[in-house]
N, C-alpha and C positions, 0 to 999 in steps of 0.2 A: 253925729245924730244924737238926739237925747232923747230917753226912754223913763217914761214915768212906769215905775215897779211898785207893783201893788199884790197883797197879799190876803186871806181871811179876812173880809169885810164880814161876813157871818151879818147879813140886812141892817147894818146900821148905815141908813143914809144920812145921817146929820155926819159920820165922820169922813165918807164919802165924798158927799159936797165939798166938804173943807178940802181935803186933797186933791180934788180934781179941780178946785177954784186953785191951788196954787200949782199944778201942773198948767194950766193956763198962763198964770200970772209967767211962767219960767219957759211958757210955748215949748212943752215937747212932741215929739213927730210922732211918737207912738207911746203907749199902754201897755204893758203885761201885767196879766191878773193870772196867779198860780193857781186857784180855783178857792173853795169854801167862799163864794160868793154868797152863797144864804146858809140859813140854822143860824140858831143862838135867837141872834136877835128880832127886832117888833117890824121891821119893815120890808122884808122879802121881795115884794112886789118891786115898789119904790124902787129898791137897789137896781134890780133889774133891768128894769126900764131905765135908768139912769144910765147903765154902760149899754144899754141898746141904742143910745142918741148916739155913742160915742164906738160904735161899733168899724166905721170905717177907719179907727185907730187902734183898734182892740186886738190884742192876739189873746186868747185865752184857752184854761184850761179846767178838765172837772177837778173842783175836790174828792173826798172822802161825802162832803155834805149834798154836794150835787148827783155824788152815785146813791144814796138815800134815796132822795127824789124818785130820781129815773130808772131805779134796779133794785128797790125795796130796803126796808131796812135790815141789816146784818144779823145773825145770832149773837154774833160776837162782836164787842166793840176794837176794831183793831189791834193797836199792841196792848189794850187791856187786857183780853184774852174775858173779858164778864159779857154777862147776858146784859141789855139795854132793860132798866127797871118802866114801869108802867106807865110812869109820870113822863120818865125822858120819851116814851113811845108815843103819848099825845103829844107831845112839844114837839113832837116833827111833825107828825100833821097838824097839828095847827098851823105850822110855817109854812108846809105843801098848800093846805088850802086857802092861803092869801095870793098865790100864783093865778095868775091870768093863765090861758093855752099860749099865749103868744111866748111868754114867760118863760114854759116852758121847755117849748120849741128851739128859743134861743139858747137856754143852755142842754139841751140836746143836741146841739152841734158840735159843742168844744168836744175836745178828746182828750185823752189820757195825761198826751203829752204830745209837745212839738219840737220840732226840730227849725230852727232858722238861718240865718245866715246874713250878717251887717256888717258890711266893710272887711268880708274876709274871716271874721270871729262869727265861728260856728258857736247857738246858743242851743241850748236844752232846756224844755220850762218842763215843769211837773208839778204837781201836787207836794207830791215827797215820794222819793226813789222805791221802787216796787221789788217785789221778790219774784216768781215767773207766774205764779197764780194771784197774782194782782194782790197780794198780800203787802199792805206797806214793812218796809224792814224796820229795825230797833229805832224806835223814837230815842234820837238824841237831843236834847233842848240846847244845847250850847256845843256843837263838834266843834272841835277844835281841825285846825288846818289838813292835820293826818287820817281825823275821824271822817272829814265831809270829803279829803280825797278816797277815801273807803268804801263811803256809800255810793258815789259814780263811779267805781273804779271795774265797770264796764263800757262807761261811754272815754268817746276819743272829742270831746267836744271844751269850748274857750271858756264859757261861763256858763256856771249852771245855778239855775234860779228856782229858786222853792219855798212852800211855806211849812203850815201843817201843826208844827212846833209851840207857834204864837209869839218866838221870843226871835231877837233880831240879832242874827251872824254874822260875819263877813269875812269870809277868809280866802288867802291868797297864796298859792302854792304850785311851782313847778309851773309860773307864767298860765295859772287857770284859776280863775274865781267862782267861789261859791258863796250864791248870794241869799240870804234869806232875810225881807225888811222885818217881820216881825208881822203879828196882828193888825191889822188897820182898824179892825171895829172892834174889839174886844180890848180895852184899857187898862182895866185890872190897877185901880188905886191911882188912874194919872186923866187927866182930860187932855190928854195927843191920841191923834191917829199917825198911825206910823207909814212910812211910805219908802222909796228911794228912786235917786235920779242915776241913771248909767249913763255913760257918754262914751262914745265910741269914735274917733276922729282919728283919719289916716291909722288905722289901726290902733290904734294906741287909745286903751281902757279906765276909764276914771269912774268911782260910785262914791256917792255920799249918800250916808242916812238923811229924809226928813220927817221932821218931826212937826206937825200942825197941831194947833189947840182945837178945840171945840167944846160944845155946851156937853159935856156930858151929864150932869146933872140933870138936867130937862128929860133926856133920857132913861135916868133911873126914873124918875117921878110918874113918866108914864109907862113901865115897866110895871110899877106898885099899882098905879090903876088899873092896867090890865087884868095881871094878876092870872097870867097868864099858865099853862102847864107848866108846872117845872120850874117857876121862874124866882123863887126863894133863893133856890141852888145856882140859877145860872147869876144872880145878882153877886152871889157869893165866890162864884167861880171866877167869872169874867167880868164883876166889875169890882169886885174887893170891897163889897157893902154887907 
């Protein structure tokens, strides 16, 4: 079976498109989206609806961005442990209020986290590994094989898939993978969306990173036209302008 893994789109459907044109082109059976499906970026809506065509392939999960949405904004920003400044507090609603109800409805269904099961290889998809009061644990950007067996080293499961991070892992330890493809819509100085294909046949486990081009440029450009909440910072953050 082959599984298109997908990570943080944060509403950029231009990079979207491009990886789900080439999960097509490579005909996978199914999708996994780790969640932060919207925030950040100009297209909220669009993204949305876009894995709502492709929902009979979808297994998904909330982010951090999606509990926003649907459970208000934080006092505190995760493992920041800072209050969210005024700018970053419009810039969510702004992104909220490009949602349709239907939009929203849709990802008010995902959950936390799932549990699956493909050819015997039990999976675990999440956002990023919790603490018991829905606290995500120590942001690590690059764990290394002992770090990422550490942060599941509650679950009993074959692969476990996450984002959250933005930055693309993959490690393999004790016949159990942790997989994290990286950012899909947030580029940060490169024009790819980042994605990955799992393959799972008579048991036996294969992943490879992809990596797709796209216009991102076109994107800053209407970025600066918006000019939107916040969006100085988020050029600066997540797209390295």
């Amino acid at each position: 079976m082959k599984i298109g893994i997908i990570t943080d789109i944060h509403s950029n459907i231009q990079a979207l498109t491009a990886v789900l044109n080439e999960f097509d082109r490579i005909k996978v059976d199914k999708i996994i989206c780790c969640g932060d499906i919207i925030g950040i970026g100009i297209n909220p809506e669009e993204t949305v609806q876009e894995l709502l065509k492709r929902k009979n392939i979808l297994i998904a999960v909330q982010g951090n961005h999606e509990q926003y949405l649907l459970n208000g904004l934080p006092k505190e920003v995760h493992n920041d442990k800072r209050k969210l400044s005024k700018e970053e507090i419009e810039n969510h609603k702004w992104n909220h209020n490009q949602l349709s109800e239907q939009s929203i409805e849709f990802l008010s269904e995902f959950k936390l986290s799932e549990n699956i099961q493909i050819e015997g290889k039990k999976i675990l998809i999440v956002h990023y590994p919790q603490e018991n009061a829905r606290i995500y644990k120590k942001h690590i950007k690059n764990p290394s094989a002992t770090e990422s067996r550490e942060l599941f080293k509650e679950y009993d499961d074959d692969i476990f898939l996450f984002g959250h991070t933005h930055s693309c892992c993959v490690n393999e330890i004790d016949d159990k993978w942790y997989i994290n493809t990286g950012s899909l819509g947030c580029p940060l100085n490169s024009n790819i969306a980042k994605a990955g294909l799992l393959e799972i046949n008579n048991s036996k486990i294969k992943f490879k990173s992809i990596d797709v081009e796209y216009n991102v440029k076109e994107i800053i450009e209407e970025i600066y036209r918006l000019k939107f909440p916040f969006y100085k910072e988020i050029l600066k953050i997540f797209y390295g302008t």
